[in-house]
C-alpha positions as CSV (number, residue, x, y, z in Angstrom):
1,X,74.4,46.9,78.9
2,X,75.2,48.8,76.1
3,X,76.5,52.0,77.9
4,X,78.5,49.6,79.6
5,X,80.6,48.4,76.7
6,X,80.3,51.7,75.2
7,X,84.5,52.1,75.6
8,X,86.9,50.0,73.8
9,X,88.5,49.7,77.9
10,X,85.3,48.7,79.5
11,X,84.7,46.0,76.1
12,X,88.5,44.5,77.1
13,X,87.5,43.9,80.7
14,X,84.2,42.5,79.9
15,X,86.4,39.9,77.3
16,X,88.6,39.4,80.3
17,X,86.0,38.5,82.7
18,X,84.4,36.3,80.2
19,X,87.4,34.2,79.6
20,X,88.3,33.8,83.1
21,X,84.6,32.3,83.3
22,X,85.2,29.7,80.4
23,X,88.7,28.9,82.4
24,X,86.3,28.3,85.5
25,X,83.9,26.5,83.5
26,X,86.3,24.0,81.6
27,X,88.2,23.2,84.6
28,X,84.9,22.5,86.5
29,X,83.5,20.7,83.7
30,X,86.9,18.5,83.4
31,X,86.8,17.6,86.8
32,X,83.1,16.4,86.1
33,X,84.1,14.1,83.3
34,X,87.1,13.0,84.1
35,X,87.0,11.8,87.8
36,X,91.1,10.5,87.7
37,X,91.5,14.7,87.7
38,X,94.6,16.5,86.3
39,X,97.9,15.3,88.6
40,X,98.7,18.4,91.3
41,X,101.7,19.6,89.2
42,X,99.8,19.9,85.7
43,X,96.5,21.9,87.5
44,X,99.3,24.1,89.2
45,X,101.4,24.6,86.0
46,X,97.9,24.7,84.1
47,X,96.7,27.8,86.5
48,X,100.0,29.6,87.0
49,X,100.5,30.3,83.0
50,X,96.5,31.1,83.3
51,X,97.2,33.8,86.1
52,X,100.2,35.1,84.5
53,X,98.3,35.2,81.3
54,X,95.4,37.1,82.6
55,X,97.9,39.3,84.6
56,X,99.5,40.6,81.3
57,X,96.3,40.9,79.7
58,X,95.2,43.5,82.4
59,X,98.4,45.1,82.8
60,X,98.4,45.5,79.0
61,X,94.5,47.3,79.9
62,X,95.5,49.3,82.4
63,X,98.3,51.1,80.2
64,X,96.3,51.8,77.4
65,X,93.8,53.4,80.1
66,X,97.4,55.6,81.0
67,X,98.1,56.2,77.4
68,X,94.2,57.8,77.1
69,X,94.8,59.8,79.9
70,X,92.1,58.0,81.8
71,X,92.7,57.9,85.4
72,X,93.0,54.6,87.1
């Protein structure tokens, strides 16, 4: 694991990955607990900003990868 996570690149995807799991997580465990659920435009608006969050986030990854002159 540890030659993994031996870049500061592949530690920011391995932070990515693990928040999209607790995203994953927290919406299954709401809709555990709370069995009224989250109205269709909230999950929607609730997951869009998510996805465009997340899409940044690796955008932001990928040109740092550019600016080290790794290859994509």
């Amino acid at each position: 694991m540890r030659e993994r996570l031996e870049s500061d690149i592949a530690f920011y995807y391995a932070v990515g990955g693990f928040i999209i799991a607790v995203f994953v997580l927290g919406m299954a465990a709401f809709a555990v607990f709370n069995p009224g659920g989250v109205g269709t435009v909230e999950l929607v608006g609730l997951s869009g900003g998510f996805f465009l969050f997340m899409l940044v986030y690796f955008i932001a990854i990928s040109i740092q990868r550019l600016e080290d002159g790794d290859s994509i």
